[in-house]
C-alpha positions as CSV (number, residue, x, y, z in Angstrom):
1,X,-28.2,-13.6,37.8
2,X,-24.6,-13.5,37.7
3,X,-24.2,-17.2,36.6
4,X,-26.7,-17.0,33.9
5,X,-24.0,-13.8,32.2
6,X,-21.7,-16.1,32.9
7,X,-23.4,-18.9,31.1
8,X,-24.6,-16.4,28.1
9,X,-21.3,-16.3,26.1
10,X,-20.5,-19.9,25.5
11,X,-24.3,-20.0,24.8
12,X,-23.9,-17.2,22.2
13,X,-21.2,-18.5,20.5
14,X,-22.8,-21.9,20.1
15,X,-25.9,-20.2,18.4
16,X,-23.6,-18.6,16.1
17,X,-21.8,-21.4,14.9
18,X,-24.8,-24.1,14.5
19,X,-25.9,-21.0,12.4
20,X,-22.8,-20.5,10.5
21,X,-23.0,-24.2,9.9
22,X,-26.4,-24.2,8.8
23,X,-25.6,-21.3,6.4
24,X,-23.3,-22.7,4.5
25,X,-25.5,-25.7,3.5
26,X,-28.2,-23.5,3.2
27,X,-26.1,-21.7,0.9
28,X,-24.7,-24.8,-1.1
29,X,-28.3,-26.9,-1.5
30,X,-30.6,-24.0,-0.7
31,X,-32.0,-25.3,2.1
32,X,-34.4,-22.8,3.1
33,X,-35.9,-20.1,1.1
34,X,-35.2,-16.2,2.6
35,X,-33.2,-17.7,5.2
36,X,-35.7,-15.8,7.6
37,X,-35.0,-18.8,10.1
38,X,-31.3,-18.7,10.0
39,X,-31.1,-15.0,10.2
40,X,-33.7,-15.5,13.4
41,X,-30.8,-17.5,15.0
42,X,-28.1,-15.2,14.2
43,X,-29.8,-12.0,15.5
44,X,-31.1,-14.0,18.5
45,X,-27.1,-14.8,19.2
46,X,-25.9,-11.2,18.1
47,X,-28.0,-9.7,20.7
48,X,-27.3,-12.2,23.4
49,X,-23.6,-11.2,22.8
50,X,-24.7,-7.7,22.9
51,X,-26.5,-7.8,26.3
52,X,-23.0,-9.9,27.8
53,X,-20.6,-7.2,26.3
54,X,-23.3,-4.3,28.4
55,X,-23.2,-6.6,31.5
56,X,-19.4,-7.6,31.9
57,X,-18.2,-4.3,30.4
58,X,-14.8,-6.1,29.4
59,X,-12.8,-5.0,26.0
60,X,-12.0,-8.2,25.2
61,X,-15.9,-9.1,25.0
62,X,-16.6,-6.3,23.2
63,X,-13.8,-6.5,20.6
64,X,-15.4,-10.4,19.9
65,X,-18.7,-8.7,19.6
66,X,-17.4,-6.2,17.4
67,X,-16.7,-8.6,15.0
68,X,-20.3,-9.9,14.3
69,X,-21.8,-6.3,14.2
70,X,-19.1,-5.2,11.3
71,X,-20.2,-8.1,9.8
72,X,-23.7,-7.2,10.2
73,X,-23.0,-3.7,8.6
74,X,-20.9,-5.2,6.0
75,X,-23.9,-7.4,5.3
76,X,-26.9,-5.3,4.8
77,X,-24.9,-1.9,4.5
78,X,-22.2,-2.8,2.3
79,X,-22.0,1.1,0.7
80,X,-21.3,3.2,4.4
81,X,-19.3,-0.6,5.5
82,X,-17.2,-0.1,2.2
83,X,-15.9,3.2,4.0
84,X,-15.2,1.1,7.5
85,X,-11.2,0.3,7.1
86,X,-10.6,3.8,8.0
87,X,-11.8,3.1,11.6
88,X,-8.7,0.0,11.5
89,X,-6.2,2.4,9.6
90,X,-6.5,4.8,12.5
91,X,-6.1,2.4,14.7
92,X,-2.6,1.1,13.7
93,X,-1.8,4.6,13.2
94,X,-1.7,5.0,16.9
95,X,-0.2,1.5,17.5
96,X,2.5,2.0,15.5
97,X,3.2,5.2,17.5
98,X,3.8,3.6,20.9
99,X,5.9,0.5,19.3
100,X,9.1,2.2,18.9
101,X,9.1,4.2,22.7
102,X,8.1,1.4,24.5
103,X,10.4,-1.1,22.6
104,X,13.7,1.5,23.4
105,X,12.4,2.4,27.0
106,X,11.9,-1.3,28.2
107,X,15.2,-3.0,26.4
108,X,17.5,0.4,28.2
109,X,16.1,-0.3,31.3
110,X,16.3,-3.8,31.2
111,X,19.8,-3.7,30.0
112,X,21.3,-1.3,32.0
113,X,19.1,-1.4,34.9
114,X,21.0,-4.9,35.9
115,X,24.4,-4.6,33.5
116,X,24.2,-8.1,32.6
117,X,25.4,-8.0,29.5
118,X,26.5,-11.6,28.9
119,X,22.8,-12.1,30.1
120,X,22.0,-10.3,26.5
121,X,23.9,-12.9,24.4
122,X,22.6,-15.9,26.2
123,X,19.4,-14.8,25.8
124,X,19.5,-14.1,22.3
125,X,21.0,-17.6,21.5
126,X,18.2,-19.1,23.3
127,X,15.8,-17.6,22.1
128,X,17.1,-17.9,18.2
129,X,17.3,-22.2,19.2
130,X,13.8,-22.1,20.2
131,X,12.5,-20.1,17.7
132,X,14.4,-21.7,14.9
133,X,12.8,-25.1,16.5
134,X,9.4,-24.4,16.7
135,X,9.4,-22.6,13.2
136,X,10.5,-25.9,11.8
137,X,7.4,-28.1,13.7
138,X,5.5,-25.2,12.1
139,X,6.4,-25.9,8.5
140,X,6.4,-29.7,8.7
141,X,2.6,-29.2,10.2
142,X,1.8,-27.4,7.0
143,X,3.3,-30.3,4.6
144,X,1.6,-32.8,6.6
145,X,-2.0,-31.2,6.7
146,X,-1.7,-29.9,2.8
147,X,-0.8,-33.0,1.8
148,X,-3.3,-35.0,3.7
149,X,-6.6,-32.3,2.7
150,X,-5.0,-32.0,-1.0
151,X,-7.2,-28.9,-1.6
152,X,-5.8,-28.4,-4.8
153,X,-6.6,-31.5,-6.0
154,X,-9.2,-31.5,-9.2
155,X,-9.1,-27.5,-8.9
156,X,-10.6,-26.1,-12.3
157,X,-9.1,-22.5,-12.7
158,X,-11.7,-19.7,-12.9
159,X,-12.3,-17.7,-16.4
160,X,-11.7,-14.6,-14.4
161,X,-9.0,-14.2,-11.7
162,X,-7.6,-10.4,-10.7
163,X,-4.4,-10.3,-10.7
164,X,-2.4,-8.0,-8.9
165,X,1.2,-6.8,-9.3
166,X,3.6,-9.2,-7.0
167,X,7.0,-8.4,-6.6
168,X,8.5,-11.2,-8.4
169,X,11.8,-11.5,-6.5
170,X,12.6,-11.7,-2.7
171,X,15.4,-10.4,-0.6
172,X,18.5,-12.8,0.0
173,X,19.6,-13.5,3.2
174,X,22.5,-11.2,3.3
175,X,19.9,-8.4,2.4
176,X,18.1,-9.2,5.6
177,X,21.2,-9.3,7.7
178,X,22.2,-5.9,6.8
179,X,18.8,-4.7,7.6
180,X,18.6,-5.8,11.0
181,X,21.1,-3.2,11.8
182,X,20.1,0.5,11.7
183,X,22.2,3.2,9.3
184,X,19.9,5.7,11.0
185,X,18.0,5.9,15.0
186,X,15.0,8.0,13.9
187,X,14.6,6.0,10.2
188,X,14.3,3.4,11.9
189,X,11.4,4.5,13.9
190,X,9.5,6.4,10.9
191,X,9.6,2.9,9.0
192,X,8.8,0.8,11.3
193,X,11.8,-1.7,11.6
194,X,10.6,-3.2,14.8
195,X,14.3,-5.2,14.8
196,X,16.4,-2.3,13.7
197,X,15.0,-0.7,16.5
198,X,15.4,-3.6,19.0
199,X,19.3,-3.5,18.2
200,X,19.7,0.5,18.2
201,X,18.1,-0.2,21.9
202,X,20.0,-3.1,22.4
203,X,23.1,-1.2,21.5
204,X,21.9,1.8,23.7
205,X,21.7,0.2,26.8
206,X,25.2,-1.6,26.6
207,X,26.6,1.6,26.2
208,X,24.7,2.6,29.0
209,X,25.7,-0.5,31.0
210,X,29.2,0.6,31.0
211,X,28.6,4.1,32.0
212,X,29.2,5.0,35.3
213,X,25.9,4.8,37.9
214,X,25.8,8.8,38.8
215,X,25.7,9.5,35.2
216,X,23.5,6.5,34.0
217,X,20.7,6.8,36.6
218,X,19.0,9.9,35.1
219,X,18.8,8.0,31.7
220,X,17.4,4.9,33.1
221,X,14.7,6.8,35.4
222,X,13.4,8.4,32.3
223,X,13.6,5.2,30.9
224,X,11.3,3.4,33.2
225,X,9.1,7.0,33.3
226,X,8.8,6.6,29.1
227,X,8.1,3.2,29.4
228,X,5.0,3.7,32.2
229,X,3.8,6.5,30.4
230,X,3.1,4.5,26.8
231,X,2.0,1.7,28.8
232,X,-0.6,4.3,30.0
233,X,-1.1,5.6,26.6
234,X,-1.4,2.1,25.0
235,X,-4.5,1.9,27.7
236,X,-6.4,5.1,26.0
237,X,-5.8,3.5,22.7
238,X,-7.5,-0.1,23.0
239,X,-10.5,1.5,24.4
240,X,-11.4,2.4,20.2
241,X,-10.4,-1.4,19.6
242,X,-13.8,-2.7,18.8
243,X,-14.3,0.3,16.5
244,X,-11.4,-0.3,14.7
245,X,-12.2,-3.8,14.7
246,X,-15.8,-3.8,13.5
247,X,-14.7,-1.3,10.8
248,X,-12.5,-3.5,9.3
249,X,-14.5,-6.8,9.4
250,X,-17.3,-4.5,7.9
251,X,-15.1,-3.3,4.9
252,X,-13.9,-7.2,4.6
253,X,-17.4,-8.2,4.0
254,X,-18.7,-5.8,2.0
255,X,-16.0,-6.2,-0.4
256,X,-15.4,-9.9,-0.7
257,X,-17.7,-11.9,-2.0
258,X,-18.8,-15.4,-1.9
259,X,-18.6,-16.6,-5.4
260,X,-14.8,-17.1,-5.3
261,X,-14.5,-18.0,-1.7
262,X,-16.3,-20.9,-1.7
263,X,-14.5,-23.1,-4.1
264,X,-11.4,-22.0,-1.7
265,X,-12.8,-23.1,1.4
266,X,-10.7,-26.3,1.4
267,X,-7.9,-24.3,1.2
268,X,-9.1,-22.0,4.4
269,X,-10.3,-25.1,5.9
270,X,-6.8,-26.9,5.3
271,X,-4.9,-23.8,7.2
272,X,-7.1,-23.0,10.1
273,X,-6.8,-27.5,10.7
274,X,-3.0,-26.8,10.4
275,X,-3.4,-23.9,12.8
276,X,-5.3,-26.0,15.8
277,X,-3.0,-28.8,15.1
278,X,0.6,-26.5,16.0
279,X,-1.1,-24.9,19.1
280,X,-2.9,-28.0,20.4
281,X,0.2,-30.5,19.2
282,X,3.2,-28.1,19.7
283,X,2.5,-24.9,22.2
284,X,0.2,-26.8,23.9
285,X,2.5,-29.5,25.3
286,X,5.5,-27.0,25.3
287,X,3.5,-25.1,28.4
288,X,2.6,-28.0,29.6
289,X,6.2,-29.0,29.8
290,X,7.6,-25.9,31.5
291,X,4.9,-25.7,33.5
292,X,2.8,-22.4,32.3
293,X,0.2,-21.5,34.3
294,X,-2.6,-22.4,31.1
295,X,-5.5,-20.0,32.5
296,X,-3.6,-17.4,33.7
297,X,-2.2,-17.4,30.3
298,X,-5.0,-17.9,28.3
299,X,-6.8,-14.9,29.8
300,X,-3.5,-12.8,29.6
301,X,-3.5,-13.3,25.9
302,X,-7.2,-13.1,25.0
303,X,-7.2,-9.7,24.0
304,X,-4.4,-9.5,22.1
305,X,-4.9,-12.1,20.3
306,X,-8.4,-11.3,19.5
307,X,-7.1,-7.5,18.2
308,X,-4.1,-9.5,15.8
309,X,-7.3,-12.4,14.5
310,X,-9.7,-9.3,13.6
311,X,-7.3,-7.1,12.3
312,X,-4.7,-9.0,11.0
313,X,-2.1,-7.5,12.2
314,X,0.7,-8.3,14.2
315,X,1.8,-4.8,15.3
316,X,-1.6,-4.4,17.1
317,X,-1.2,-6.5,19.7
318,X,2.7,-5.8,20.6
319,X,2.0,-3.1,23.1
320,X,-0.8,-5.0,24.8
321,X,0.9,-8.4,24.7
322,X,3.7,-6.7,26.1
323,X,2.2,-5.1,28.9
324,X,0.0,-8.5,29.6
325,X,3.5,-11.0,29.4
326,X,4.9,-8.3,31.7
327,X,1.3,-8.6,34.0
328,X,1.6,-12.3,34.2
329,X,5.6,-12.4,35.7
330,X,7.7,-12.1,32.8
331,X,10.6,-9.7,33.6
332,X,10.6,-6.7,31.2
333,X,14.0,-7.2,29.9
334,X,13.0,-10.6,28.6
335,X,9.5,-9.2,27.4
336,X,11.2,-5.9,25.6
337,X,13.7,-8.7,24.1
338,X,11.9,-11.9,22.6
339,X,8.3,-10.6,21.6
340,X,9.8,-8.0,19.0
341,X,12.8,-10.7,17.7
342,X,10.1,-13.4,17.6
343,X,7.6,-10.8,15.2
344,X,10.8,-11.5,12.8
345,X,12.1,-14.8,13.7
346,X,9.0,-17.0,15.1
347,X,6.5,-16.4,12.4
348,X,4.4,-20.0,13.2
349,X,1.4,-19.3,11.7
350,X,2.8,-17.7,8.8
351,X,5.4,-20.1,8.0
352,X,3.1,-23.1,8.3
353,X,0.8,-20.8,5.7
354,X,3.5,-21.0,3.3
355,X,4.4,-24.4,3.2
356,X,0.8,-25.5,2.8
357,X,0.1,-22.3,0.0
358,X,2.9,-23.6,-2.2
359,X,2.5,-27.6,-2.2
360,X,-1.4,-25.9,-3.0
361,X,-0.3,-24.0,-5.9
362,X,1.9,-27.1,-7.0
363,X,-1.5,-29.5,-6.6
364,X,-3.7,-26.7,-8.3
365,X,-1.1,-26.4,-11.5
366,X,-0.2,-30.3,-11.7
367,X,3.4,-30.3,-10.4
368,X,3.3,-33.4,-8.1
369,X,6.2,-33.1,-5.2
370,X,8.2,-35.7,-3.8
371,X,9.3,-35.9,0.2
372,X,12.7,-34.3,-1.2
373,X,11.1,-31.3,-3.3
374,X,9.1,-30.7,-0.5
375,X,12.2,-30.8,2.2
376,X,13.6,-28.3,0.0
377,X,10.5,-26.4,-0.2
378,X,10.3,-25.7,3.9
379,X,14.6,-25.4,3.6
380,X,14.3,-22.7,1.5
381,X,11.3,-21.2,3.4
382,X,13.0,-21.1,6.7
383,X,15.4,-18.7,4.9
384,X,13.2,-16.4,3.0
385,X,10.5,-16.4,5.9
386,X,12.5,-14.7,8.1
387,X,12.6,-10.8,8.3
388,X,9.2,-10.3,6.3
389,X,7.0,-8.6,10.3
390,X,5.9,-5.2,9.5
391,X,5.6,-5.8,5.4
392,X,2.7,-5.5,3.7
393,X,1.5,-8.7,2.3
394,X,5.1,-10.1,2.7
395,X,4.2,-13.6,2.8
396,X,2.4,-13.5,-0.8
397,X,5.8,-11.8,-1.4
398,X,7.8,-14.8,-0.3
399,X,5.3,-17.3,-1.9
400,X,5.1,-15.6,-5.6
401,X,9.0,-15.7,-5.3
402,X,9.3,-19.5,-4.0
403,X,6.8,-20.3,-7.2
404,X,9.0,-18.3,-9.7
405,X,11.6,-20.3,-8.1
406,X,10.3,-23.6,-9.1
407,X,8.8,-22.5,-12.4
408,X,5.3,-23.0,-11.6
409,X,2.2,-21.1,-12.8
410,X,1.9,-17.9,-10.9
411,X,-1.9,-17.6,-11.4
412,X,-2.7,-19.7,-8.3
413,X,-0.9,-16.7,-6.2
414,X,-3.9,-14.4,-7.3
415,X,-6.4,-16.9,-6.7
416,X,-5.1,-17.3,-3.2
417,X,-5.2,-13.8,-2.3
418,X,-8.9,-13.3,-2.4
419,X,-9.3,-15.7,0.3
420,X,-5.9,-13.9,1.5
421,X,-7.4,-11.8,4.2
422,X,-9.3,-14.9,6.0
423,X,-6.1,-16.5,6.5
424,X,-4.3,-13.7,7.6
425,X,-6.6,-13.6,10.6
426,X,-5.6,-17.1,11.7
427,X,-2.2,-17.4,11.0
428,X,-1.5,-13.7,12.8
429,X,-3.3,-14.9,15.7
430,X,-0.9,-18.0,16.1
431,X,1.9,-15.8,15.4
432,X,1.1,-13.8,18.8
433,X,0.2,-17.0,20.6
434,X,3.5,-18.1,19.8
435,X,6.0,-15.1,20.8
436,X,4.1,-14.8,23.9
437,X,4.5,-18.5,25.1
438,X,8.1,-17.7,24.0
439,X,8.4,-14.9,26.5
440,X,7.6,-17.5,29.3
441,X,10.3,-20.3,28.0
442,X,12.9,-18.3,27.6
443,X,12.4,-16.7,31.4
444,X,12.0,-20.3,32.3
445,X,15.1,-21.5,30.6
446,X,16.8,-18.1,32.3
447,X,15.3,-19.2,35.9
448,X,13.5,-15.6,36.3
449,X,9.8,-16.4,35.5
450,X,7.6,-15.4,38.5
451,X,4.3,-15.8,38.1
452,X,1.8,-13.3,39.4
453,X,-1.4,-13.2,41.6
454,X,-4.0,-11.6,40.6
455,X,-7.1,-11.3,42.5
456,X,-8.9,-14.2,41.5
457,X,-5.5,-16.1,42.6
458,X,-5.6,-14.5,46.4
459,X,-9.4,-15.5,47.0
460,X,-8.6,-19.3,45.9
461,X,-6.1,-18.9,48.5
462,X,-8.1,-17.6,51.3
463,X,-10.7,-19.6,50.5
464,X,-8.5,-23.0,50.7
């Protein structure tokens, strides 16, 4: 019995996607009339997944199931569906609570727990090289897929377009330099500024470093006491994950419709291709390289990366992925140091996003690109990218500023951002793929990656 369970949810996800398939030409030549057929196989599938999420009682399961009943709901119940974000909004509420302890608790102890500081600095350079590196393959991904796709190509502009207010200028990179550095400890926290926080920390436990032991150890053993406890707390918190989650792919389909997205599907098509091509073509041969352990890995960052896919949102997954790189062998210190600098320095998915949005917006208003505009393009992207984790909508920010910059039409921006929300999915999701490998290179590169067993691990063992 157990193998057919086991066999159910690559069965259920096959159902739903020759469905999804078969709905969209359904939709585009009207296949079938009442789709009573196609909606057969997607409740058939639905409930399949349904009956796996009761059986394996797993949260990762249920978060993916989640996502198919909001959509349901946003479907057929779009008025109580419209009212579903508040479920998500909650949910980052909490989230955003733990971020700030856990960040400070883990970087102290990790600092000052082993007072090596010129550890700190070597760690910081490497990871900034990596980050810097991969960022780049990430850009030049999105060049290469946009202008391959061309979904802008032939693009007739809708009569109606809503368009939004877009701050029309971006921060400079002094701006973001100063910001990385805190004027105030508990600002800090109340905004959000995941890397003014990581330096206050940072700063914190040097200081600590040099204090002498008898005095120091009561700091660092609340330290590591804060840092259990909202490891604990982030525990009580995922269990309303698939709410949150179903609630806001509810809301996303009740108030999106399909008249504009479908003329924009190239454009989603052309992003989630770029996406598979940096994690298949660049992290996947990086772990391969350094030797990650690829299903210990995989199954350590399913569930955070299915919480940043369905709700978009980095800050989400931070605690879990956190707690899951720390799980796996990473040593805290390295954890507490490179996940929240990579939320504002290794932004893959989002800076592959932008190089592929603007050459789009340049295709859609007739401004052909040379190889040398577009270098310029992804130079001045790996500047303005940087710094933009934690703000809302930031990249259509840095987008509607590199179009001002080049004196293109700005109407594209407002096309884009209907569609905005199904890209945001993917390109978040890659974002957390991408910090976490980082976590394990950067251990590598500082020799003190050990990986775990778990329990699957010790009965291979015994077995062999």
């Amino acid at each position: 019995m157990s193998k057919f369970f086991k066999r159910l949810l690559p069965a259920s996800f096959a159902i739903l996607s020759v469905y999804f398939i078969l709905w969209y030409f359904s939709s585009v030549l009207n296949w079938i009339q009442g789709g009573i057929y196609l909606d057969s196989i997607r409740w058939m599938g639905e409930l399949s997944l349904i009956i796996y999420a009761i059986k394996r009682r797993n949260l990762t399961i249920w978060i993916f199931t989640s996502m198919f009943i909001g959509a349901e709901i946003g479907l057929y119940l779009p008025e109580i569906a419209a009212h579903g974000k508040i479920t998500s909004k909650l949910f980052l509420r909490c989230i955003k609570t733990i971020i700030a302890p856990l960040l400070f608790a883990t970087l102290v102890v990790g600092i000052a727990g082993h007072s090596d500081l010129k550890q700190v600095g070597r760690m910081g350079l490497k990871a900034l090289i990596y980050f810097e590196l991969v960022t780049t393959l990430a850009l030049f991904i999105g060049l290469a897929v946009v202008n391959i796709t061309k979904p802008g190509a032939n693009f007739i502009r809708p009569e109606m377009i809503k368009e939004e207010i877009i701050p029309q200028s971006v921060k400079t990179w002094q701006d973001h330099i100063i910001e990385i550095f805190p004027e105030n400890a508990a600002k800090a926290i109340a905004d959000g500024a995941i890397l003014q926080v990581v330096v206050f920390s940072i700063l914190f436990g040097i200081g600590l470093a040099m204090v002498k032991e008898s005095k120091k150890r009561p700091m660092i053993e609340f330290c590591e006491s804060l840092s259990e406890v909202m490891f604990k707390f982030t525990n009580i918190v995922m269990l309303f994950a698939p709410f949150a989650v179903g609630g806001a792919i509810a809301s996303s389909v009740s108030s999106m419709g399909m008249d504009i997205f479908l003329p924009l599907a190239k454009l989603v098509g052309s992003l989630y291709l770029g996406l598979l091509i940096f994690v298949f073509g660049v992290l996947l041969p990086i772990a391969i390289i350094i030797k990650v352990p690829i299903k210990k890995f995989i199954k350590a960052i399913s569930e955070p990366v299915s919480i940043a896919f369905a709700t978009a949102s980095s800050e989400s997954a931070l605690p879990r992925a956190m707690e899951e790189m720390e799980r796996i062998g990473v040593p805290p210190k390295i954890v507490g140091f490179v996940l929240p600098t990579g939320y504002s320095f290794n932004l893959d998915g989002t800076t592959l996003y932008l190089s592929l949005a603007s050459v789009f917006v340049a295709q859609v208003t007739n401004h052909p690109l040379d190889i040398s505009q577009q270098i310029i393009i992804c130079l001045t992207l790996m500047l303005t990218s940087k710094g933009v984790a934690g703000v809302a909508r930031a990249s259509m920010v840095i987008l509607a500023a590199t179009v001002t910059q080049f004196g293109w039409e700005m109407w594209p921006v407002y096309l884009i951002m209907a569609v905005d929300v199904l890209m945001d999915m993917g390109r978040t999701a890659v974002n957390v793929i991408g910090n976490c490998l980082a976590t394990i290179v950067i251990a590598k590169w500082e020799g003190e990656y050990k990986p775990t067993m778990d329990k699957e691990d010790i009965l291979e063992v015994k077995e062999f």
